[in-house]
C-alpha atoms as one frame of an Amber mdcrd trajectory, in Angstrom:
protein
   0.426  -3.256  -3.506   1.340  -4.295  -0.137   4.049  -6.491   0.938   3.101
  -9.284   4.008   5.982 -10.161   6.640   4.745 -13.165   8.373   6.921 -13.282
  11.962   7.272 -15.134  15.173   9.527 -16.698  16.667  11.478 -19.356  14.974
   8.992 -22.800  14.491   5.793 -21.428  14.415   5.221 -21.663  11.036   6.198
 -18.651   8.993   7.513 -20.343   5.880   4.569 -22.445   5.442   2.097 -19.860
   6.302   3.984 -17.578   4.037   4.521 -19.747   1.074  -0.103 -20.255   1.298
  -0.404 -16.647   1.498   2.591 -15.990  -1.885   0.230 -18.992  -3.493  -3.345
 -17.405  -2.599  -1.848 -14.025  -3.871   0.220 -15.079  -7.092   2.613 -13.095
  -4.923   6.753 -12.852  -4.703   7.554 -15.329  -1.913  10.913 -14.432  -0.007
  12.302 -16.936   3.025  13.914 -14.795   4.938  16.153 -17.717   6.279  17.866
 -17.918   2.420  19.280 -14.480   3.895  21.616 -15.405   6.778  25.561 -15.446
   6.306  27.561 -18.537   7.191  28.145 -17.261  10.119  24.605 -16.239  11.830
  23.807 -20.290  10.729  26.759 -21.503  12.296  26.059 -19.551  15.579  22.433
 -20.538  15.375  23.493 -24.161  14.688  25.915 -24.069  17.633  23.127 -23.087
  19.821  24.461 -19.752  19.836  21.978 -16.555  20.166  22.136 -14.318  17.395
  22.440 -10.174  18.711  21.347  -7.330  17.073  24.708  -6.620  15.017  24.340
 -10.243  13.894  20.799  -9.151  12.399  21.737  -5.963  11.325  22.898  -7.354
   7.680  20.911  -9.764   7.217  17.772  -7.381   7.528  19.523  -5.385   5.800
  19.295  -7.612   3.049  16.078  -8.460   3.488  14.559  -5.038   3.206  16.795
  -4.569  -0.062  14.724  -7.715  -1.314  11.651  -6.172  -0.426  12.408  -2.843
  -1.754  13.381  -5.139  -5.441  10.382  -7.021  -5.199   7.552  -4.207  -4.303
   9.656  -2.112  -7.193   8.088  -4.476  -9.642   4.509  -3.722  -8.758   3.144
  -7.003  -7.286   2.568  -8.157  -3.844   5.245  -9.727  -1.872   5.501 -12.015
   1.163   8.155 -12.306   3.239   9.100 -15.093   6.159  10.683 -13.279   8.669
  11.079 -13.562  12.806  11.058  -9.723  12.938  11.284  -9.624  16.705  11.918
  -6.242  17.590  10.201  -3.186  16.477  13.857  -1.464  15.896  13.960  -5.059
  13.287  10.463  -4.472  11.672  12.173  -0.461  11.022  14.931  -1.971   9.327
  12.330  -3.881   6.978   9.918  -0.705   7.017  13.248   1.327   5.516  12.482
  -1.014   2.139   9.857   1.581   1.301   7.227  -1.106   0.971   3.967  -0.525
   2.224   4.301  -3.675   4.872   1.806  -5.213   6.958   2.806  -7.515   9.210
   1.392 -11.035  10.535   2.663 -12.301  13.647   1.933 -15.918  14.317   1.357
 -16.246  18.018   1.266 -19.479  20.031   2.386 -21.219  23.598   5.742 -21.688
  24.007   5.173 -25.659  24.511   3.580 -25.791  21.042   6.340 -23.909  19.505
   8.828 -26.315  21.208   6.991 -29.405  20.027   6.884 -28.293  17.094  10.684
 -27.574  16.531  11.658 -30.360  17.501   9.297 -32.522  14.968  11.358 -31.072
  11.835  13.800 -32.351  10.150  16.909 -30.900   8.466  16.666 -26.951  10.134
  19.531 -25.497  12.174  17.503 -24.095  14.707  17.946 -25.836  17.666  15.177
 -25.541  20.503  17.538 -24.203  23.305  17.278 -20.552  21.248  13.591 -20.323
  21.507  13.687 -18.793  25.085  16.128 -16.510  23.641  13.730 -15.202  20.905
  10.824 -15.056  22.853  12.579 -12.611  25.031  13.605 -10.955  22.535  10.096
 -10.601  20.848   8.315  -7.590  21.085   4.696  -7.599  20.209   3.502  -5.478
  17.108   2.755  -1.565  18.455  -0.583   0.140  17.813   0.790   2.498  15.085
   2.130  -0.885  13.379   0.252  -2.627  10.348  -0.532  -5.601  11.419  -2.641
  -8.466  13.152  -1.621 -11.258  15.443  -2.344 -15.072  14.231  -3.200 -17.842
  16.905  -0.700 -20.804  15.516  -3.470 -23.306  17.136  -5.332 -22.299  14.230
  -5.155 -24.406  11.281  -3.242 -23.034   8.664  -6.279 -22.653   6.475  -8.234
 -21.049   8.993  -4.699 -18.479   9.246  -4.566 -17.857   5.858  -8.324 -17.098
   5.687  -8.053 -14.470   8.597  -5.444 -12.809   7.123  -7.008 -12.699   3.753
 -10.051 -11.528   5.188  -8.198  -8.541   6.247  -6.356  -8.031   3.213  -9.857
  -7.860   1.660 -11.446  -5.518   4.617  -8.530  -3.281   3.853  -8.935  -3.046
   0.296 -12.119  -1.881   0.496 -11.378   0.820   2.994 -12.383  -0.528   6.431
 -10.562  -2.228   9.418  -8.634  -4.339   7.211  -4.723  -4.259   7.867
């Protein structure tokens, strides 16, 4: 079975996308943002730009998760920003077969739509920090980029669609 990390930058909808696709499945949903220390949410809170040794134990973390969860046998999704390639290694290290979906969109829509929720500690003023910091899935990556404008049906449907086209052997991811 194959586990799904759904990743973008922070508000374009990885949690919700991610908890549809754990539904759709009857698969192991993991929010990756459970997996911070005090401290990364406390920088992030403070408006404060999280570096690579900052992620290093929290993805740590998360690809122990992964490697618990695919150990049982079913499919897994996980809700993860994943930004770097060196990050999505970290995750690959799990030994999970991963494919990843990374939820694309304008930075003004991402913006917008940060700033409509409630009760996260994710202030806007870090998004220009994580879209420099993103770099965009590599060819000899799993994976498919999702256009956020999309609803999140119409998401869900592309990515089962090549969950599906995999399964049976063809272009699927």
């Amino acid at each position: 079975m194959s586990a799904w990390v759904i990743m973008g930058v922070s508000g374009c909808g990885k949690s919700e996308v991610g908890k549809r696709l754990a539904d759709a499945l009857d698969a192991e949903f993991i929010e990756g943002d459970r997996f911070h220390s005090d401290d990364n949410v406390r920088k992030m809170s403070a408006g404060i730009a999280l570096t690579d040794a900052d992620r290093e134990g929290w993805l740590a973390r998360l690809a122990g998760e992964l490697a618990r969860a695919c150990a049982g046998g079913r499919e897994v999704v996980l809700a993860c920003s994943a930004l770097k390639r060196a990050y999505r290694d970290t995750l690959r290290g799990s030994g999970c077969d991963l494919r990843f979906v990374h939820l694309d969109g304008s930075r003004e829509l991402i913006a917008a739509r940060m700033g409509a929720r409630a009760g996260h500690y994710m202030p806007v003023s870090l998004l220009d920090s994580q879209l420099r910091d993103l770099e965009p899935l590599q060819e000899d990556e799993a994976g498919m980029v999702v256009d956020i404008e999309e609803s999140p049906e119409r998401m869900l449907e592309r990515i089962q669609l090549a969950r599906r086209a995999r399964l049976h052997g063809s272009d699927g991811i």
